[in-house]
PyMOL Python script that loads the backbone (N, CA, C, O; Angstrom):
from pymol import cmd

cmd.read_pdbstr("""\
ATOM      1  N   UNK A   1       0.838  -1.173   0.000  1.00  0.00           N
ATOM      2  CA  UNK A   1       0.000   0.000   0.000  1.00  0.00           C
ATOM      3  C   UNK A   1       0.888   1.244   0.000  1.00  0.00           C
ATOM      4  O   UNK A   1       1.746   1.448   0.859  1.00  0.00           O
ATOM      5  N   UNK A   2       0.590   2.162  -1.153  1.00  0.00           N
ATOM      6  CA  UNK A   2       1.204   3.240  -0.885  1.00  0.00           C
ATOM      7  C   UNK A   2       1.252   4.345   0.348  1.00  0.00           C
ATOM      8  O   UNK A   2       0.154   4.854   0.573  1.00  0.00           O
ATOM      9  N   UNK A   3       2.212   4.746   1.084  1.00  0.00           N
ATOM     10  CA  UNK A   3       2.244   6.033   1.940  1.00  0.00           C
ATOM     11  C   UNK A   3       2.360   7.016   1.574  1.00  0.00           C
ATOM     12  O   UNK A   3       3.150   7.168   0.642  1.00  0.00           O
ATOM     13  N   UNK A   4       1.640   8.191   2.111  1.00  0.00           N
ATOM     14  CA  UNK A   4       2.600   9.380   1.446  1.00  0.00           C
ATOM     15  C   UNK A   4       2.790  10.084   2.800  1.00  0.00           C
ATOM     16  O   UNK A   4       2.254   9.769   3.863  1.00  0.00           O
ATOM     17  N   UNK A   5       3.800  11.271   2.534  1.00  0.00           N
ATOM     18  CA  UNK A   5       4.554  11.956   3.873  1.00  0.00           C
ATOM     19  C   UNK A   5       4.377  13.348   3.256  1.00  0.00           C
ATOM     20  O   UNK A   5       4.143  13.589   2.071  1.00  0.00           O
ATOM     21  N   UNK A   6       4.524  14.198   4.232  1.00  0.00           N
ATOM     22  CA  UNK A   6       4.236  16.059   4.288  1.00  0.00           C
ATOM     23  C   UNK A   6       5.628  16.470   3.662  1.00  0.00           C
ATOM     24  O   UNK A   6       6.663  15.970   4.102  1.00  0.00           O
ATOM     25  N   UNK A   7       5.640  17.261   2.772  1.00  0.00           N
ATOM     26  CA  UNK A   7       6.569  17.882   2.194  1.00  0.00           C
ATOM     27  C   UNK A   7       7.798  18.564   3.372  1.00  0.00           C
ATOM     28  O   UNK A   7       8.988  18.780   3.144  1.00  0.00           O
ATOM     29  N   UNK A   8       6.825  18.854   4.998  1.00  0.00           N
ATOM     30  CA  UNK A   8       7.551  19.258   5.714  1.00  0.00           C
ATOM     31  C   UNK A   8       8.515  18.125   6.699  1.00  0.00           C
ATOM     32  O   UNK A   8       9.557  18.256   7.340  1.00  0.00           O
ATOM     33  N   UNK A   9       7.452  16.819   6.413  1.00  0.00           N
ATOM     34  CA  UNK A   9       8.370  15.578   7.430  1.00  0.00           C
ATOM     35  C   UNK A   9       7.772  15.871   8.775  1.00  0.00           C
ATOM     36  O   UNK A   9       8.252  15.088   9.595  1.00  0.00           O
ATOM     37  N   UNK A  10       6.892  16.714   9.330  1.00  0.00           N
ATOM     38  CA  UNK A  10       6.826  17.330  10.683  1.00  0.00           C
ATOM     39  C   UNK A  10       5.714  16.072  10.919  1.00  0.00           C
ATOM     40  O   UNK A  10       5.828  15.393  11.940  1.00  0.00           O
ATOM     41  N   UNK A  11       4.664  15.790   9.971  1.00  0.00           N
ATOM     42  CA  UNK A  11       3.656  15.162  10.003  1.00  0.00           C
ATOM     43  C   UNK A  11       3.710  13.059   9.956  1.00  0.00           C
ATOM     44  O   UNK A  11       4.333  12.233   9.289  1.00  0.00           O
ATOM     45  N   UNK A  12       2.603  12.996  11.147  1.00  0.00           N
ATOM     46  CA  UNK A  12       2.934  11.434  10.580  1.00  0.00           C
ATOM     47  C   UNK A  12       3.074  10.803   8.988  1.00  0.00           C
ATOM     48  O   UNK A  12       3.131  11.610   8.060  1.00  0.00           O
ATOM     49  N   UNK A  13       3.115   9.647   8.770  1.00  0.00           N
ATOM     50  CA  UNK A  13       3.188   8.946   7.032  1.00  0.00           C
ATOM     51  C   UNK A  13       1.586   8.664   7.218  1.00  0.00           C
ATOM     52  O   UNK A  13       1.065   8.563   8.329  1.00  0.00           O
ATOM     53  N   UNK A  14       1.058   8.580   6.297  1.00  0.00           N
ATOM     54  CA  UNK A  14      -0.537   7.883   6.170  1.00  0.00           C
ATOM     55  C   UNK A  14      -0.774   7.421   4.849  1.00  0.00           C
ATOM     56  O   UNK A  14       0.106   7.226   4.010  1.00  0.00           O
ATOM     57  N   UNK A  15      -2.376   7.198   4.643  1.00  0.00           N
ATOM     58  CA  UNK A  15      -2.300   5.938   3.604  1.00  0.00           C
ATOM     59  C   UNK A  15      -2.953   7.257   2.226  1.00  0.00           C
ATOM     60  O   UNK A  15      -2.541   8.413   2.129  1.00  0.00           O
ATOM     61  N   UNK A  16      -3.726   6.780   1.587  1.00  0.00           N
ATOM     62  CA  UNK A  16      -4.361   7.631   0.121  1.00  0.00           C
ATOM     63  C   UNK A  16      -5.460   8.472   1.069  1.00  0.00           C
ATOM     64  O   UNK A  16      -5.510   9.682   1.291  1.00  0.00           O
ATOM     65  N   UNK A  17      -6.228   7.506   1.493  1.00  0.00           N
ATOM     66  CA  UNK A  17      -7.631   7.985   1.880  1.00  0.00           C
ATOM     67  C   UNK A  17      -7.136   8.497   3.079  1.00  0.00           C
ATOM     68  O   UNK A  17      -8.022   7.927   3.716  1.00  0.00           O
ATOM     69  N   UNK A  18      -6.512   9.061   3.935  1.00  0.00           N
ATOM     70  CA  UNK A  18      -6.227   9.690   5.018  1.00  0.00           C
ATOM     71  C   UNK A  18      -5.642  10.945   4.179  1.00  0.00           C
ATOM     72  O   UNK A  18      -6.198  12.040   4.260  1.00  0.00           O
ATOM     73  N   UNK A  19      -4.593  10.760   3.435  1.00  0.00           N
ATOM     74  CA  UNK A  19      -3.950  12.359   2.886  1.00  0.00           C
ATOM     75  C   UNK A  19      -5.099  13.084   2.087  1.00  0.00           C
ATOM     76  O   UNK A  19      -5.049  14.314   2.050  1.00  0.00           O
ATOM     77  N   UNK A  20      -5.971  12.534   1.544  1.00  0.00           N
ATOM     78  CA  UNK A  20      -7.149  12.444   1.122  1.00  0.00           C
ATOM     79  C   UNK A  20      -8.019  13.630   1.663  1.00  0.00           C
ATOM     80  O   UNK A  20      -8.230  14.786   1.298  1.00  0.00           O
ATOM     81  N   UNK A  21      -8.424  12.837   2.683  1.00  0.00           N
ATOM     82  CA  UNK A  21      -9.339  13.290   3.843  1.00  0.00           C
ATOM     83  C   UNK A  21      -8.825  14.890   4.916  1.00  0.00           C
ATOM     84  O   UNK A  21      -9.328  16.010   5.003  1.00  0.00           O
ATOM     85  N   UNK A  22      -7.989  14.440   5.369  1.00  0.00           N
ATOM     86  CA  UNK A  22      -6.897  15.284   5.910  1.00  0.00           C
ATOM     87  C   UNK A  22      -6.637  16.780   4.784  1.00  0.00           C
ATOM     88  O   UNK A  22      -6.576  17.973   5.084  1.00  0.00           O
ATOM     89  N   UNK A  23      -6.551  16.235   3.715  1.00  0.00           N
ATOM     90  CA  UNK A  23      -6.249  17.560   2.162  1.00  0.00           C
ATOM     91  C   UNK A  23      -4.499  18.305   3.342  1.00  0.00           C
ATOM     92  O   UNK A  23      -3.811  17.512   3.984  1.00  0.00           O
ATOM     93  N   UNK A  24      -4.262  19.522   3.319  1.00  0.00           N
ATOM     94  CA  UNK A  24      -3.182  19.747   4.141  1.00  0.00           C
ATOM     95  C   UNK A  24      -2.550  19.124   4.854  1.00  0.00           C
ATOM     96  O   UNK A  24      -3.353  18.514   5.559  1.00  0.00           O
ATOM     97  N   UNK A  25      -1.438  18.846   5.168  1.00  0.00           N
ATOM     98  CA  UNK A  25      -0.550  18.314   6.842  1.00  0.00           C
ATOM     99  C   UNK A  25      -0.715  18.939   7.564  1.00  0.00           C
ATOM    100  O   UNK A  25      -0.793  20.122   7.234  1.00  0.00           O
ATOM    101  N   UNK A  26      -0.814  18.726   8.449  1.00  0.00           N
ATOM    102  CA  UNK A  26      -1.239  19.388   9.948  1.00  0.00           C
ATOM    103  C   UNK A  26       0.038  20.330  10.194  1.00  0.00           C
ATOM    104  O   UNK A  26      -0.133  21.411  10.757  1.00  0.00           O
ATOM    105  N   UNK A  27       1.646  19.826   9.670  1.00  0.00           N
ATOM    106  CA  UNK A  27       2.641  20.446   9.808  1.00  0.00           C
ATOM    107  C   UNK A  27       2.598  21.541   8.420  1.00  0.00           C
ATOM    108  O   UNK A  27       3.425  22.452   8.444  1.00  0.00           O
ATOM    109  N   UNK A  28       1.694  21.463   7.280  1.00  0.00           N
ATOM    110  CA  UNK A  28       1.572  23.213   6.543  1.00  0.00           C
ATOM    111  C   UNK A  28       2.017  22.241   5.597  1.00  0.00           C
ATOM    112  O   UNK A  28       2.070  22.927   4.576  1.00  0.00           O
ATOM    113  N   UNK A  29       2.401  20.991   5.243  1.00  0.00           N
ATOM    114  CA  UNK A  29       3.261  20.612   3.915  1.00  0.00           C
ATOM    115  C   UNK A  29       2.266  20.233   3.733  1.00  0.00           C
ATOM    116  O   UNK A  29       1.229  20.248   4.397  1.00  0.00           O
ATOM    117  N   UNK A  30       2.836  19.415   1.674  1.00  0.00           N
ATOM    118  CA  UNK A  30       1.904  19.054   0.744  1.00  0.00           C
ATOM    119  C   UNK A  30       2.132  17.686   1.196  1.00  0.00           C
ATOM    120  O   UNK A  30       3.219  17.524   1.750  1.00  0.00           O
ATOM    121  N   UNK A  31       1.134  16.328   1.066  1.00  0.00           N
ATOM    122  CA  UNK A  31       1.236  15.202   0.559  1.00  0.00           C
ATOM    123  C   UNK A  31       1.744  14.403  -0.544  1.00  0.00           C
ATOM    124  O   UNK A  31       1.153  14.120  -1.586  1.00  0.00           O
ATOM    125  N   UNK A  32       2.935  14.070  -0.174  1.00  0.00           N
ATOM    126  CA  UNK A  32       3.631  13.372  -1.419  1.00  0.00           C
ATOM    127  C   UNK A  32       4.154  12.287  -1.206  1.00  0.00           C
ATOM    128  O   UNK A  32       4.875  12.109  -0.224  1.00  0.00           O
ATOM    129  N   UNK A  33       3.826  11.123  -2.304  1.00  0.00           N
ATOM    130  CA  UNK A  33       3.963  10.015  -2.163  1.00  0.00           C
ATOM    131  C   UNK A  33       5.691   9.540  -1.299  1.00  0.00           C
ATOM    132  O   UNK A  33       6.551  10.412  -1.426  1.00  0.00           O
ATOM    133  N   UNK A  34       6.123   8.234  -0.486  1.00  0.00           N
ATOM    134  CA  UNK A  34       7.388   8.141   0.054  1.00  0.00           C
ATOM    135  C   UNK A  34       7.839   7.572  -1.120  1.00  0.00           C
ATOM    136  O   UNK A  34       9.049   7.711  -0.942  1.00  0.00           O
ATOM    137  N   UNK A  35       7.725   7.002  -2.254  1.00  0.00           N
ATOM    138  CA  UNK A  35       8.349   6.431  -3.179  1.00  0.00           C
ATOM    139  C   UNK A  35       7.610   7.332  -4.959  1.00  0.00           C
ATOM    140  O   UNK A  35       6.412   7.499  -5.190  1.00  0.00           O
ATOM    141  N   UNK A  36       8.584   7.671  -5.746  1.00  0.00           N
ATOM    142  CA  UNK A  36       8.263   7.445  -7.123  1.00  0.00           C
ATOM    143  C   UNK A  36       7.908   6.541  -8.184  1.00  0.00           C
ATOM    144  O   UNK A  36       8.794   6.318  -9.009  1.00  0.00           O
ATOM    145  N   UNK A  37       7.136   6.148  -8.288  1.00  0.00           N
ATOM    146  CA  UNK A  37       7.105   4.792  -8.569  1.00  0.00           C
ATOM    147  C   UNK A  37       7.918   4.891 -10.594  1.00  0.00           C
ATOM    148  O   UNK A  37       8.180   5.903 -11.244  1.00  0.00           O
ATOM    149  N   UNK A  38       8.026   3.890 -10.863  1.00  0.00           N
ATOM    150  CA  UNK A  38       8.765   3.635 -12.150  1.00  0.00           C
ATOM    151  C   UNK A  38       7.622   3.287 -13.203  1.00  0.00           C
ATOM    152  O   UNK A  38       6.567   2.910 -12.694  1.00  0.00           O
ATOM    153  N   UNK A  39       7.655   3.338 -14.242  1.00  0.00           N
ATOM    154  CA  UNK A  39       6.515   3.194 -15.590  1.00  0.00           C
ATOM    155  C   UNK A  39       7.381   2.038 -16.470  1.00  0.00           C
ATOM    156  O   UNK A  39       8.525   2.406 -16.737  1.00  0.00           O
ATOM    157  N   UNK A  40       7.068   0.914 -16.880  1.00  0.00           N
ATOM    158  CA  UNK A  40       7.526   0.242 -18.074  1.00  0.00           C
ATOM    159  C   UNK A  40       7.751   0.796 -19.262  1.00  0.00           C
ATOM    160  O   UNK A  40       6.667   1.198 -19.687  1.00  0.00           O
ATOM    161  N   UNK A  41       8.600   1.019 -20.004  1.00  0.00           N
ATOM    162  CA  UNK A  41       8.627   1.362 -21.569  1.00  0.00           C
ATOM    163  C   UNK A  41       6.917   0.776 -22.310  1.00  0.00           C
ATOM    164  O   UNK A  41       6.379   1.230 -23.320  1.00  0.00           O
ATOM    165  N   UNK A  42       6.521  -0.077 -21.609  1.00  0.00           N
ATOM    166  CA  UNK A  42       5.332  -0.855 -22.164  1.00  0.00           C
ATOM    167  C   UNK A  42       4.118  -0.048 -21.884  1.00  0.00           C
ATOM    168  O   UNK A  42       3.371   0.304 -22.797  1.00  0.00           O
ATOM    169  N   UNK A  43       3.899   0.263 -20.597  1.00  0.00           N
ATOM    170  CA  UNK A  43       3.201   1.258 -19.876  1.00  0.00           C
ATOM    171  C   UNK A  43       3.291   2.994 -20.758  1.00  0.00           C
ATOM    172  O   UNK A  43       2.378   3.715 -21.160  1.00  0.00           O
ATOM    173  N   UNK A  44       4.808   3.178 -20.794  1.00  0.00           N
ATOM    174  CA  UNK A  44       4.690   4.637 -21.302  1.00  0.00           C
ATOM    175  C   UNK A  44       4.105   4.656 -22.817  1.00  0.00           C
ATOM    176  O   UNK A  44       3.397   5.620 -23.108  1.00  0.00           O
ATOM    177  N   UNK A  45       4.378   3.531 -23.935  1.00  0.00           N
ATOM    178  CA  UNK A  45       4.138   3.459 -24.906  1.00  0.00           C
ATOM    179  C   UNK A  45       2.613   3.450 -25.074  1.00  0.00           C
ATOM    180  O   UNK A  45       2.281   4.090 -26.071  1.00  0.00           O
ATOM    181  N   UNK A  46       1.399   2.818 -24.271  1.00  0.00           N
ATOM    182  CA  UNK A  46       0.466   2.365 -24.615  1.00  0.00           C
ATOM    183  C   UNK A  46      -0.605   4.126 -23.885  1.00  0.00           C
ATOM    184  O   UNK A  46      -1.810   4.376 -23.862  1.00  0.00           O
ATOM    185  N   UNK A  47       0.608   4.916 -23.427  1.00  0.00           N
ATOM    186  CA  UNK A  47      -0.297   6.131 -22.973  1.00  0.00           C
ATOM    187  C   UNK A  47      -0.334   7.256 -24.749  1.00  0.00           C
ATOM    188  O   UNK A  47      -0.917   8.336 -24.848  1.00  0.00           O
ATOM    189  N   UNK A  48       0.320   6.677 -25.695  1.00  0.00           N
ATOM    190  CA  UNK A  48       0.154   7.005 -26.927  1.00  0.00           C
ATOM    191  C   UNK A  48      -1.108   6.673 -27.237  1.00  0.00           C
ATOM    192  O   UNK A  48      -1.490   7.641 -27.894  1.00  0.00           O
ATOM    193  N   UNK A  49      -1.990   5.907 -27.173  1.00  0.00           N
ATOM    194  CA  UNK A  49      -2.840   5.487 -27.865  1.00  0.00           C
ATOM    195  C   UNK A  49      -4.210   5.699 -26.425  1.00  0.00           C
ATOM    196  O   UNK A  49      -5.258   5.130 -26.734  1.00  0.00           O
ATOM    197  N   UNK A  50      -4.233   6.090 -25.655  1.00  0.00           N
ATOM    198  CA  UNK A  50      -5.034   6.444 -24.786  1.00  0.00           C
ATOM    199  C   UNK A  50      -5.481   7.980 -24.785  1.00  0.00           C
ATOM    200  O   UNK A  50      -4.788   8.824 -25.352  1.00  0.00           O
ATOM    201  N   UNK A  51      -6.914   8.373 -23.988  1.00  0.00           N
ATOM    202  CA  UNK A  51      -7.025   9.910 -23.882  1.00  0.00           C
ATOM    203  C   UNK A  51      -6.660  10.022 -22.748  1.00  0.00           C
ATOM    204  O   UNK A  51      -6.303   9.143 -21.963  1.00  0.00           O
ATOM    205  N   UNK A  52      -6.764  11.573 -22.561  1.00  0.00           N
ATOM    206  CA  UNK A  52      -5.659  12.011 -21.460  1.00  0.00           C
ATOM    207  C   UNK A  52      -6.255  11.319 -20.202  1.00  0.00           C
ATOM    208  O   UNK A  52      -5.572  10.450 -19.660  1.00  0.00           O
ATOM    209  N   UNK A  53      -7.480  11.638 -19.693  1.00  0.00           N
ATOM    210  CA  UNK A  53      -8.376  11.139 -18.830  1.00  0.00           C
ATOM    211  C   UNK A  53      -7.956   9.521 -18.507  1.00  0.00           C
ATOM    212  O   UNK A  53      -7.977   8.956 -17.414  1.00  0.00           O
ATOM    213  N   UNK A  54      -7.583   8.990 -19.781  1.00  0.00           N
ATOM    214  CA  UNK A  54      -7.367   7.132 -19.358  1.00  0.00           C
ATOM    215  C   UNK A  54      -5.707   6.985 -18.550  1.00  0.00           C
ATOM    216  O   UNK A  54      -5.312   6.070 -17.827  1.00  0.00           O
ATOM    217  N   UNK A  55      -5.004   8.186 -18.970  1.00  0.00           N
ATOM    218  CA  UNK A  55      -3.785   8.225 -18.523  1.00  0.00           C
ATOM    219  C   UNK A  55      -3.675   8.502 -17.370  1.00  0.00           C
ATOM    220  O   UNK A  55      -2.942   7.806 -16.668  1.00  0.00           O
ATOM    221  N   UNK A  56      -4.338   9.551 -16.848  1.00  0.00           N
ATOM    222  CA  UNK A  56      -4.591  10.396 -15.523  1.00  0.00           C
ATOM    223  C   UNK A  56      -4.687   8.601 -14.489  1.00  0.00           C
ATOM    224  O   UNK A  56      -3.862   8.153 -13.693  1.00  0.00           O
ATOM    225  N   UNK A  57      -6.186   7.910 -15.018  1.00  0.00           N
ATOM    226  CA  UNK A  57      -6.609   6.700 -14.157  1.00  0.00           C
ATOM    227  C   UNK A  57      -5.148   5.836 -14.038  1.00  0.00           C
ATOM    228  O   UNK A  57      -4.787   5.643 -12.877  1.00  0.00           O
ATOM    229  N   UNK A  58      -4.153   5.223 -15.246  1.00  0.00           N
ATOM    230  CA  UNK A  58      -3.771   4.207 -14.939  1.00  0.00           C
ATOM    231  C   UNK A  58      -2.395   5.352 -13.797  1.00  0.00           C
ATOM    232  O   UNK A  58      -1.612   4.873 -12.977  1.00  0.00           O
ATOM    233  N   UNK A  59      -2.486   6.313 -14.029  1.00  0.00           N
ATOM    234  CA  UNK A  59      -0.986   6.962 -13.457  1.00  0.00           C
ATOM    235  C   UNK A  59      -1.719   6.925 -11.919  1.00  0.00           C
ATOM    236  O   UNK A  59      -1.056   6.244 -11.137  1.00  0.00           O
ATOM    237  N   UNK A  60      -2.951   7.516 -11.323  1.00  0.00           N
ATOM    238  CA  UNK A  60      -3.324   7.594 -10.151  1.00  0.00           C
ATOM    239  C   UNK A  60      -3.462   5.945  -9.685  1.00  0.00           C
ATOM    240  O   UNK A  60      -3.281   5.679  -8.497  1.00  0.00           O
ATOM    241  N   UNK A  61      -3.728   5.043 -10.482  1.00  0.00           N
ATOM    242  CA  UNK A  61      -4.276   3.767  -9.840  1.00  0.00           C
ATOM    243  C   UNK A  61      -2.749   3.241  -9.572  1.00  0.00           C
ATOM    244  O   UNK A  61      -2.548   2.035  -9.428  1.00  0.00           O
ATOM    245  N   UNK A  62      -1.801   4.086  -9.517  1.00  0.00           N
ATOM    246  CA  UNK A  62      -0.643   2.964  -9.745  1.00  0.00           C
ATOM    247  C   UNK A  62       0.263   3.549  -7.991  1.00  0.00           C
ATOM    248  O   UNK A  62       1.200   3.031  -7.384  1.00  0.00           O
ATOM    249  N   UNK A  63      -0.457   4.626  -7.724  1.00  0.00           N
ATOM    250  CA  UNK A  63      -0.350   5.408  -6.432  1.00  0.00           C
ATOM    251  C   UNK A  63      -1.718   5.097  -4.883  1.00  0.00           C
ATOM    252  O   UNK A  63      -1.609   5.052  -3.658  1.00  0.00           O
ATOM    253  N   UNK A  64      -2.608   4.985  -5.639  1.00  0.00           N
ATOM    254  CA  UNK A  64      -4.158   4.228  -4.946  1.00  0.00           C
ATOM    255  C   UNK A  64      -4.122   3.243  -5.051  1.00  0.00           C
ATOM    256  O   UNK A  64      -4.924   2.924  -4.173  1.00  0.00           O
ATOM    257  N   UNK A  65      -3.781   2.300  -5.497  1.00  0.00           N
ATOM    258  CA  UNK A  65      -3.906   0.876  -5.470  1.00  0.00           C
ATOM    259  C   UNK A  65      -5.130   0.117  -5.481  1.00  0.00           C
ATOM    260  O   UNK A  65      -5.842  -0.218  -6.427  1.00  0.00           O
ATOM    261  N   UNK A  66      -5.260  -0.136  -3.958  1.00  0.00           N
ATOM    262  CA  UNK A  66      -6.233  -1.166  -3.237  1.00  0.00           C
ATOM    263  C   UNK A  66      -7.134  -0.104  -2.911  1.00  0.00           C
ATOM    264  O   UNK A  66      -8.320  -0.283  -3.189  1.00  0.00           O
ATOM    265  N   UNK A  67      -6.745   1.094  -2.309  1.00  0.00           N
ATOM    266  CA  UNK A  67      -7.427   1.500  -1.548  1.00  0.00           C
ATOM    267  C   UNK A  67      -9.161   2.362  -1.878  1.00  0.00           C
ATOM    268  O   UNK A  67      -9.986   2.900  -1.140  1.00  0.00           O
ATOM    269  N   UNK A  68      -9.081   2.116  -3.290  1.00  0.00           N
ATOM    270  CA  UNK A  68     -10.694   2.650  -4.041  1.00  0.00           C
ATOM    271  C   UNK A  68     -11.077   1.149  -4.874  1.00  0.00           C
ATOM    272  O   UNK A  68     -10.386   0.659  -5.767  1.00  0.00           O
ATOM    273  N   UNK A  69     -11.721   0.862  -4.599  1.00  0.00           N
ATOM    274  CA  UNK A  69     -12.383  -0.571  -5.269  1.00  0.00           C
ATOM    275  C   UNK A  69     -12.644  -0.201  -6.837  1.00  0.00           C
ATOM    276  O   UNK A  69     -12.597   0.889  -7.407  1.00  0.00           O
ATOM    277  N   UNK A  70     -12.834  -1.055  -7.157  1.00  0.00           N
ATOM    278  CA  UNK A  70     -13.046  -0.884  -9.078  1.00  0.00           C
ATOM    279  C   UNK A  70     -14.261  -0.266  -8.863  1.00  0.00           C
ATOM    280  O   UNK A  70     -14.295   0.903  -9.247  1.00  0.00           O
ATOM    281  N   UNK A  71     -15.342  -0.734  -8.327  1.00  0.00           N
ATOM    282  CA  UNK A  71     -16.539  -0.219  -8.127  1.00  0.00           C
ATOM    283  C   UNK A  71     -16.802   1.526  -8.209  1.00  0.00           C
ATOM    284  O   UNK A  71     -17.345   2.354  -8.941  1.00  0.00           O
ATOM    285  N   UNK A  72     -15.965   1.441  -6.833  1.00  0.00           N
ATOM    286  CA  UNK A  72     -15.906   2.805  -6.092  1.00  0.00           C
ATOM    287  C   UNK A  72     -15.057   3.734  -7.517  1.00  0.00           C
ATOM    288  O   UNK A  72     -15.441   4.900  -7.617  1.00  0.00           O
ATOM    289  N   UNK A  73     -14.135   3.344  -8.410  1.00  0.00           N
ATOM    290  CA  UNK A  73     -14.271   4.100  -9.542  1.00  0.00           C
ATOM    291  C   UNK A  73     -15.136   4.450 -10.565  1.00  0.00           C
ATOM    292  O   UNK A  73     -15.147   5.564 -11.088  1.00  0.00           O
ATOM    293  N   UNK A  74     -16.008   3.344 -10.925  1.00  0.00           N
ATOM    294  CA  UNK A  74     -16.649   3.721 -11.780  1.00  0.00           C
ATOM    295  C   UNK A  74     -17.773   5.054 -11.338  1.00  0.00           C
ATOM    296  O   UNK A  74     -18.518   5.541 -12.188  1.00  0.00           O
TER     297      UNK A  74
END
""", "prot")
cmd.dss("prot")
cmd.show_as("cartoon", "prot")
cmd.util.cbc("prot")
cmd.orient("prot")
């Protein structure tokens, strides 16, 4: 499951739906993921043939994971 941490570090780590919920750090920083995650050459290639909107989903689902059900997207 992804974490993300306050741009300032002052703030605990939490999950999507907490930085979410929360919107600000309590310490004034932004929410940003603890890791960058990496894209396949396979992945970057197939955002050619997608609209922007389909790109936005697979780039956020790859940061949200588990934590929004397929459901809960549609």
């Amino acid at each position: 499951m992804m974490r993300f941490r306050s741009t300032n570090k002052a703030s605990k780590i939490v999950t999507f739906k907490e930085a979410l919920l929360i919107g600000q750090a309590p310490d004034y920083g932004l929410y940003m993921p603890t890791e960058i995650l990496k894209f396949s050459r396979e992945e970057l290639a197939s955002f050619a043939k997608k609209k922007y909107h389909e790109i936005a989903f697979d780039v956020a689902r790859k940061y949200v994971g588990d934590e929004i059900s397929e459901k809960e997207r549609e």
